[in-house]
C-alpha positions as CSV (number, residue, x, y, z in Angstrom):
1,X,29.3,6.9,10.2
2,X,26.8,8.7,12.3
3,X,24.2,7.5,14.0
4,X,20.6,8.2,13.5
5,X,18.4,8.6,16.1
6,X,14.9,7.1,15.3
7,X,13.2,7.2,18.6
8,X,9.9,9.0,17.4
9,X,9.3,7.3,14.0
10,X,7.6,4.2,14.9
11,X,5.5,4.0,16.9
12,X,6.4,6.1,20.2
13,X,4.9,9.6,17.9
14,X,1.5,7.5,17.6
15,X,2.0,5.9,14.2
16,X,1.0,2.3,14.0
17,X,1.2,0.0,11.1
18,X,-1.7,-0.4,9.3
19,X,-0.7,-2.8,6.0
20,X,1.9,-4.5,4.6
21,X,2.6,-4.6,1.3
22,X,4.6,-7.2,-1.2
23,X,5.5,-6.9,-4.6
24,X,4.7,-10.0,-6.8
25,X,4.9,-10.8,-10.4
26,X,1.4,-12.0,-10.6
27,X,-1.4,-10.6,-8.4
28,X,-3.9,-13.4,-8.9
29,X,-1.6,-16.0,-8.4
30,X,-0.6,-14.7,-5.2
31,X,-3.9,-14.0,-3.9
32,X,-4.8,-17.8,-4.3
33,X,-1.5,-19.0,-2.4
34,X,-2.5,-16.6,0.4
35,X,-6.2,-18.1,0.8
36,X,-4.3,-21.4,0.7
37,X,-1.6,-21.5,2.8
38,X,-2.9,-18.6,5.3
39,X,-6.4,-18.9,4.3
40,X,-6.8,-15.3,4.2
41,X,-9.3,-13.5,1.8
42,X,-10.9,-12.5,0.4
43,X,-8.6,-10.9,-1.6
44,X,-10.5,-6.9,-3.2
45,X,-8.3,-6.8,-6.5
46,X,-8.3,-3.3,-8.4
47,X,-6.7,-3.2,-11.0
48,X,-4.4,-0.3,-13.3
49,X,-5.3,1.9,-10.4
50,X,-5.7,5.5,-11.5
51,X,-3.5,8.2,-10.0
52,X,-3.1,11.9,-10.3
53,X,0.1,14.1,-9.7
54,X,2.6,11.2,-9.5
55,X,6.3,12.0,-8.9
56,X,9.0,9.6,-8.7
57,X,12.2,10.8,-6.9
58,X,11.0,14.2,-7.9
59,X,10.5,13.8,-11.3
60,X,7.1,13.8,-12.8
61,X,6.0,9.7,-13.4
62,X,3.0,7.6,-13.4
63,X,3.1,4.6,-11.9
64,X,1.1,1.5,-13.7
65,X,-0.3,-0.7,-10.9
66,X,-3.0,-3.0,-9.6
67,X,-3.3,-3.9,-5.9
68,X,-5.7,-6.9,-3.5
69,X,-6.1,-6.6,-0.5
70,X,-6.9,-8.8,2.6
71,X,-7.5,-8.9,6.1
72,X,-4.8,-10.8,8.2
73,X,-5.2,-10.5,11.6
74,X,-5.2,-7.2,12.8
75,X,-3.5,-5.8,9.6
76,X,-4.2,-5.1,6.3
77,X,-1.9,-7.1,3.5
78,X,-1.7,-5.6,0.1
79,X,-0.4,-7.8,-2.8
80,X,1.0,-5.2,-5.3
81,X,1.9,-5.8,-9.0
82,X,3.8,-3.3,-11.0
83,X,3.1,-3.1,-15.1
84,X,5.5,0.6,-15.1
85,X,7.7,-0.2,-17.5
86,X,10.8,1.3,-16.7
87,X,12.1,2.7,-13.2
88,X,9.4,3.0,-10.5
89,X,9.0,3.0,-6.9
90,X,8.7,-1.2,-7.0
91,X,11.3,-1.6,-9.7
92,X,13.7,0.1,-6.9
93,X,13.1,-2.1,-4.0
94,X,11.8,-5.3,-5.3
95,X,13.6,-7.5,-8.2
96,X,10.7,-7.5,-11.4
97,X,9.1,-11.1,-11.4
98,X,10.4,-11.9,-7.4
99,X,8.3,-11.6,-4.0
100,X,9.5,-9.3,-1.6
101,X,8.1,-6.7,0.8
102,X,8.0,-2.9,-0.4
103,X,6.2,-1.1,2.5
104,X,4.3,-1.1,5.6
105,X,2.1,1.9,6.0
106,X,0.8,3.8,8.5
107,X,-2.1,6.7,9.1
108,X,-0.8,10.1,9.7
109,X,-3.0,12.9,11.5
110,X,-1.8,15.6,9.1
111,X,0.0,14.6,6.2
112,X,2.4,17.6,5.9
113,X,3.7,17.4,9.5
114,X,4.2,13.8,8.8
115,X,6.3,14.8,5.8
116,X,8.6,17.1,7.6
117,X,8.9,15.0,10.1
118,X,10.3,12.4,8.0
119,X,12.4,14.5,5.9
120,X,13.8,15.5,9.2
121,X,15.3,12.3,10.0
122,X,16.9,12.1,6.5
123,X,14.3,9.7,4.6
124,X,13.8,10.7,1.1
125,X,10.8,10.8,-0.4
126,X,10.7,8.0,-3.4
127,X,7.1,8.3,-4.5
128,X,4.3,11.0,-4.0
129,X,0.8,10.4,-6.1
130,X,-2.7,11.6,-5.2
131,X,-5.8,9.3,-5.8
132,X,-8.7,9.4,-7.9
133,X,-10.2,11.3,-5.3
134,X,-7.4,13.8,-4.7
135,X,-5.9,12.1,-1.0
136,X,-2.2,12.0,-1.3
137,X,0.0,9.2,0.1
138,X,3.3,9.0,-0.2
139,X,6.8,6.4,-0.2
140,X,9.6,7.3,1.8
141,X,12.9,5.6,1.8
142,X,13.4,3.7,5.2
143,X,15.5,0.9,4.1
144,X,18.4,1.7,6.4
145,X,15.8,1.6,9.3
146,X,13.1,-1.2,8.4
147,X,14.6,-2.9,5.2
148,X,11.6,-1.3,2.8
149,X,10.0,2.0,2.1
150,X,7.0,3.6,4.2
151,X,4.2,4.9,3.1
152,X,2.2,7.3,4.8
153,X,-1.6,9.0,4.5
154,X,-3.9,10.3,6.1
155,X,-7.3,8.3,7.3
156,X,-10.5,10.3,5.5
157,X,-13.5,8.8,5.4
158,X,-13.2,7.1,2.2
159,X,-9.9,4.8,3.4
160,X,-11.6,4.6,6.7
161,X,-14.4,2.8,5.3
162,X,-12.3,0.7,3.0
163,X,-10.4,-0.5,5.5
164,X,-13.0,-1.5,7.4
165,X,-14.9,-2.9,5.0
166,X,-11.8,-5.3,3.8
167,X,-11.7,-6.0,8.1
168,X,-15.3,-7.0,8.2
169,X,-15.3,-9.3,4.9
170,X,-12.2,-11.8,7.1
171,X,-15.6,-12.8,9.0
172,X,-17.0,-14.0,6.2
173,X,-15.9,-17.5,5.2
174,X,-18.5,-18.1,2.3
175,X,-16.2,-15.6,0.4
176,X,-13.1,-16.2,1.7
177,X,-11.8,-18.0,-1.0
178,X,-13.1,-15.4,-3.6
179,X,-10.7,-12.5,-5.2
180,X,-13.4,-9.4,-6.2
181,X,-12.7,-7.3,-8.8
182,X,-13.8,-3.2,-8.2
183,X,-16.0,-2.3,-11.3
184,X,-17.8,0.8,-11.3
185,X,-21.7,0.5,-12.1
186,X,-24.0,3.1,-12.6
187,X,-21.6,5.2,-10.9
188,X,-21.3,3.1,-8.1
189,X,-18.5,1.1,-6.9
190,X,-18.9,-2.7,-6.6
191,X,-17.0,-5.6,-6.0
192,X,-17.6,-8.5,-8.0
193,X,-16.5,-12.1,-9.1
């Protein structure tokens, strides 16, 4: 069998890891064993997270899905729960109803370079989708290499400020114990009880 070489994926071309992400069978749950046993939180929990242009292994999907997210340490944790009934980019890594991780992900200065470049060292794309907003992010398949997919975007300012707003709320021990839920009021986005 030959031998890849994967000198320049992580993180010698500038990529760092950002988040990690595990699949759970339920989100809530999850969140409140994290603020217990690693008292991190609080936990920003969105919910049936809307996408546009979703592809699984090529294919046109959609991909059912609601997401927390919390500050540990330095990086972002993601607690991911799949409602896709059917195959989907979870369903292939992650047993339904188990723990497990799915991805780390990183920020990418131009999305299609970052693409190519991963293509290049034979990882598949499993999942592309854009957001609400139109940014695109992507899975690729780097089992063989870190024992769960990759996900890659790009940093705009919308993510930017999202992640740091999730970094800033760690400080914040009055709320660490909470899980917010995104609503949308008036137009605007807040995160409530």
């Amino acid at each position: 069998m030959e031998t890849k070489k994967y000198s320049t994926i992580l993180p010698d071309n500038g990529w760092k890891i950002v988040q990690i992400c595990w699949s759970v069978p339920d989100i809530e749950e999850a969140c409140k064993k994290w603020q217990e046993s690693f008292n991190v939180g609080p936990f920003f929990l969105y919910k049936h997270i809307q996408l546009k242009n979703a592809r699984y292994r090529n294919a046109e999907s959609s991909f059912d899905h609601s997401s927390a997210y919390a500050q540990w340490g330095d990086i972002m944790i993601e607690l991911l729960h799949d409602h896709t009934q059917g195959p989907s980019p979870v369903s292939e890594i992650v047993t339904p109803n188990a723990t497990g991780v799915h991805h780390t992900a990183t920020f990418v200065e131009n999305f299609k370079s970052a693409t190519m470049e991963l293509k290049s060292k034979g990882f598949e794309e499993v999942f592309y989708a854009e957001t609400s907003s139109g940014s695109p992010f992507a899975f690729y398949d780097t089992r063989s290499l870190l024992g769960h997919f990759l996900e890659i975007y790009e940093p705009n300012e919308n993510l930017k400020n999202f992640y740091q707003m999730v970094k800033d709320s760690k400080h914040d021990k009055a709320q660490r114990s909470q899980i917010l839920q995104r609503k949308t009021l008036k137009g605007k986005i807040v995160w409530t009880r």
